[in-house]
C-alpha positions in Angstrom: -5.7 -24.8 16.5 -4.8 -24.5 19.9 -0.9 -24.2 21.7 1.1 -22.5 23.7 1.5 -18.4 22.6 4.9 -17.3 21.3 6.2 -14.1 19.7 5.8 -14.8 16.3 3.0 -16.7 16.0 0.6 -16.0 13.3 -3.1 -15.7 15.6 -6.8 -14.8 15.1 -8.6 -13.7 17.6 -11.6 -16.0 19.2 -13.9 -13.2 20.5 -13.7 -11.5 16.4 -14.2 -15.7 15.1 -10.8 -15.3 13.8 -11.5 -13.3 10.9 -8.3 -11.5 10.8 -4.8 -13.0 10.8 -2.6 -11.4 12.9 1.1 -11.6 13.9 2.4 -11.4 17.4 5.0 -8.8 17.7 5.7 -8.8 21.4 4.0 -10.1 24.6 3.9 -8.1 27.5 2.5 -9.7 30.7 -0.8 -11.5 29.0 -1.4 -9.2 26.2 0.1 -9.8 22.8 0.7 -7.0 20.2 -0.7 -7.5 17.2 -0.2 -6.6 13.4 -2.0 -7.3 10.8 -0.7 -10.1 8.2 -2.9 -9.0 5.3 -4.4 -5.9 6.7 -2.3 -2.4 7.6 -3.4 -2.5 11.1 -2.0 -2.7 14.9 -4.0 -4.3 18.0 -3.7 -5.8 21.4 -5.4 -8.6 22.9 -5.2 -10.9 26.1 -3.5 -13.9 25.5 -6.5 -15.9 26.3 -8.6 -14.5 23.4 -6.0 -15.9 20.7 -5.5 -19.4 18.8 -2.8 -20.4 16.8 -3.7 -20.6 12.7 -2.4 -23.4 11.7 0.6 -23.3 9.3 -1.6 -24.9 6.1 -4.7 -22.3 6.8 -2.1 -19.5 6.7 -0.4 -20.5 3.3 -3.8 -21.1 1.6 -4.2 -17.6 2.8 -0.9 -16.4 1.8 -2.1 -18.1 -1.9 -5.3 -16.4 -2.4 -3.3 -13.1 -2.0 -1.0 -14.1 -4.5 -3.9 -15.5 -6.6 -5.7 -12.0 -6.5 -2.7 -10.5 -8.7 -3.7 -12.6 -11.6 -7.2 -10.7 -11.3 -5.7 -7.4 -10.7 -3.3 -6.8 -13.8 -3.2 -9.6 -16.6 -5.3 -7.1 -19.1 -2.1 -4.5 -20.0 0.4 -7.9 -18.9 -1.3 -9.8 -21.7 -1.2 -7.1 -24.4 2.5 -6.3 -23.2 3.6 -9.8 -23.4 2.2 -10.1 -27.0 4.5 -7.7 -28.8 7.1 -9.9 -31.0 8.1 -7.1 -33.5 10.5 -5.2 -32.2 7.9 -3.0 -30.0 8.6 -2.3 -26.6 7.6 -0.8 -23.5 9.1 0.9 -20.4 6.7 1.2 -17.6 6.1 4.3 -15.2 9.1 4.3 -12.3 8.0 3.8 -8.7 9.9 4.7 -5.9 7.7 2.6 -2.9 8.6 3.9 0.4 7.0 2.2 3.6 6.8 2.2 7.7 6.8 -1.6 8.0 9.4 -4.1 6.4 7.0 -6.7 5.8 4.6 -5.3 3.7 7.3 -3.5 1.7 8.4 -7.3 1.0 4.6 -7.7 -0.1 4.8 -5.1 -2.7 7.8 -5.8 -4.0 6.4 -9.3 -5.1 3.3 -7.8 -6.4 5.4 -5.8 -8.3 8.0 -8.0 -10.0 5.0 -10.3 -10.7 3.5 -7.1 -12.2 6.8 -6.5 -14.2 7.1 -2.9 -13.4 10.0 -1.0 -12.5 10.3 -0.1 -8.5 12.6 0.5 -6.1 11.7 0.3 -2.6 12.8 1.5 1.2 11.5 0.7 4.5 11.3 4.1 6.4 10.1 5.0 9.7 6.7 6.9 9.1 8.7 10.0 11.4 11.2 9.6 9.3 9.5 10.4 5.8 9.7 14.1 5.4 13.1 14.4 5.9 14.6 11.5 3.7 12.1 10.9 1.1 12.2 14.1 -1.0 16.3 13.2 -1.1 15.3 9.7 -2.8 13.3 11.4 -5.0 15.9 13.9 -6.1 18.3 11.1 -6.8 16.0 8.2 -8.2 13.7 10.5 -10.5 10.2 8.3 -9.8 7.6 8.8 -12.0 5.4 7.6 -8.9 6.0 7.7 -5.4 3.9 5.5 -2.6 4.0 6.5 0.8 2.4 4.1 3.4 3.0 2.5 6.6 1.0 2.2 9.7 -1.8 4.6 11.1 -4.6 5.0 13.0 -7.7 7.2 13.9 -7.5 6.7 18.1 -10.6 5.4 19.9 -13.2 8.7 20.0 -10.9 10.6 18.3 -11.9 13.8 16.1 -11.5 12.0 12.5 -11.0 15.8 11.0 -7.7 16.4 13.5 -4.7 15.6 12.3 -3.9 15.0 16.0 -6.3 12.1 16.7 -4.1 9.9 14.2 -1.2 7.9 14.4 1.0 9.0 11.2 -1.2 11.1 9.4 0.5 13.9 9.9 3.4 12.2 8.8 2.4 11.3 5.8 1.2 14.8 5.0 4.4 16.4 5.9 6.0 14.5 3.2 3.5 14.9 0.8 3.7 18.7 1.1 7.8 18.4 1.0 7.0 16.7 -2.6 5.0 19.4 -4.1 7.2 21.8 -3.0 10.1 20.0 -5.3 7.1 18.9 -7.9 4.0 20.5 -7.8 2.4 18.8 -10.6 0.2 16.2 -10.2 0.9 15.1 -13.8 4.7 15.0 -13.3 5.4 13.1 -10.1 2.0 11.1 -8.9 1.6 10.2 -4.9 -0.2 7.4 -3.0 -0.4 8.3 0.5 -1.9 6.8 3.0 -2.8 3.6 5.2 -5.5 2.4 7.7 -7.9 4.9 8.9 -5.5 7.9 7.4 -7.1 11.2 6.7 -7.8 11.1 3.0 -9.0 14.6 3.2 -5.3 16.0 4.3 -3.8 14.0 1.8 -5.5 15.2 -1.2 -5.8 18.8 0.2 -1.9 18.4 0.4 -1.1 17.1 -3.3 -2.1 13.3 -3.4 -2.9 11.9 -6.4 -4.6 9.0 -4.1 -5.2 8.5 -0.6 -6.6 6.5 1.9 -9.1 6.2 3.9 -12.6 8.1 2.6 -14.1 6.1 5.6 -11.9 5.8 7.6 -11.4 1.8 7.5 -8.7 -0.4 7.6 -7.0 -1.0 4.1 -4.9 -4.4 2.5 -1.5 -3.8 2.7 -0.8 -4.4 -0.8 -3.8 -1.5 -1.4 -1.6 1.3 -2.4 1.3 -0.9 -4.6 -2.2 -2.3 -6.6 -2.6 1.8 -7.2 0.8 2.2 -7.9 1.3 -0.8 -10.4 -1.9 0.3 -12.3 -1.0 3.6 -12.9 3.1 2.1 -14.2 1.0 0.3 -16.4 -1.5 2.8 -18.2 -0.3 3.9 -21.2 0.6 8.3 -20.4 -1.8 9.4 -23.2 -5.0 8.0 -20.6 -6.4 8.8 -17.9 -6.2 6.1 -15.3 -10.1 4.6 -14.6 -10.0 5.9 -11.3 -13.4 3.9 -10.5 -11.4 0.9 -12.5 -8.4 1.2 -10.2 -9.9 1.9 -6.9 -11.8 -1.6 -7.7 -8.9 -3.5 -7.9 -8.2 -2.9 -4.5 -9.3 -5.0 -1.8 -10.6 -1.7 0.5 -12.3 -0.2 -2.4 -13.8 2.9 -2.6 -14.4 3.0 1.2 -10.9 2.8 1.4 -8.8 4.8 -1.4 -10.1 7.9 -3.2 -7.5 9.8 -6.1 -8.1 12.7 -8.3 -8.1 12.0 -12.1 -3.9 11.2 -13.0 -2.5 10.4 -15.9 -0.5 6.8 -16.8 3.0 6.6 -17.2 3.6 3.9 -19.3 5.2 4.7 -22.4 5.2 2.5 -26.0 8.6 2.4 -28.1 9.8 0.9 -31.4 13.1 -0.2 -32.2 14.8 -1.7 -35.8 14.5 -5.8 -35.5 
């Protein structure tokens, strides 16, 4: 589809076929700034090298996303959803925490559809260190997900914090969590988004992390983490090959350490 460019506009890019859908966050002479729709990622483009998706491509897009939850968690749904006796269950708490608004509105679907308990904050990736180990004190997560936007720059050195764009970030507030919760039993982390340096993360307490190779990951990649671990009963080990599967990046994209579930089975008098 072809039209006039305006802010706002969701785009592919002709020279990449289109293969990504993008949003147009600002236009500045005749380049647009991109960001992802799907994807955790940033880019710039001339004007010229964009078409308009058309509003029914984007929502069949937006409905295979939706449609990939039903693949992602119905096993532990189904069995929940089954008990009629007066047996319950109370899922593991997450406390989501993300640089970008939109894709804090993704995860929040995925996880009401996923019927686990989250509560969730957009939070400038700068930001983290200081303000998320105060949520944590006061909210008492049994998992905490912190993700945004990052980067690895053009030729950078992919084992310097330096050459990324939040990395460092992210690690700062990872570190700040161990230092109120060193265990990785007690209080589990996600950390991470495109490109980030999985290696930092882990090395700083992460039970998971993004990105083992450095690629761009979904943006509902680390909530997919997050809601399987809610929903693994806490006397297993989460599958970690299992898990990482679900995702859309995959293995290239999110690595974790073996981490106990946090979902717990009660029983009450009918």
């Amino acid at each position: 589809m072809s039209g006039k460019i305006n802010v706002g506009d969701i785009v592919g890019r002709k020279s990449y076929d289109s293969d990504t859908m993008f949003k147009i966050e600002k236009i500045v002479g005749e380049t647009a700034y991109l960001k992802g729709v799907f994807f955790r990622l940033t880019a710039d483009a001339p004007i010229s090298d964009l078409e308009v998706i058309s509003s029914e491509e984007y929502q069949r897009a937006e409905q295979v996303e939706f449609d990939q939850y039903r693949t992602i968690l119905p096993p532990v749904m189904t069995e929940m959803r089954s008990y009629n006796n007066g047996d319950f269950y109370i899922s593991g708490r997450i406390l989501h925490i993300d640089g970008d608004e939109e894709y804090l509105q993704k995860s929040i679907r995925l996880y009401k559809y996923a019927k686990v308990y989250a509560q969730a904050f957009a939070i400038p990736e700068k930001e983290m260190k200081q303000r998320v180990p105060e949520l944590v004190k006061k909210l008492r997560p049994n998992i905490v997900v912190i993700t945004g936007h990052d980067a690895l720059e053009t030729k950078g050195n992919e084992d310097d914090l330096s050459s990324y764009r939040s990395s460092k970030y992210f690690v700062e507030t990872v570190n700040a969590l161990r230092d109120l919760e060193p265990s990785l039993d007690y209080l589990i982390v996600i950390a991470g988004a495109c490109q980030s340096h999985f290696e930092a993360l882990i090395g700083s307490g992460a039970n998971f992390a993004s990105s083992p190779k450095r690629i761009n990951i979904h943006a509902l990649d680390p909530a997919i983490i997050a809601a399987t671990v809610a929903l693994t009963p806490y006397e297993e080990q989460v599958d970690l090959r299992e898990a990482i599967e679900k995702t859309i990046a995959k293995i290239a994209g999110i690595g974790g350490l073996q981490t106990k579930g946090t979902l717990r089975y009660g029983i009450r008098k009918v």
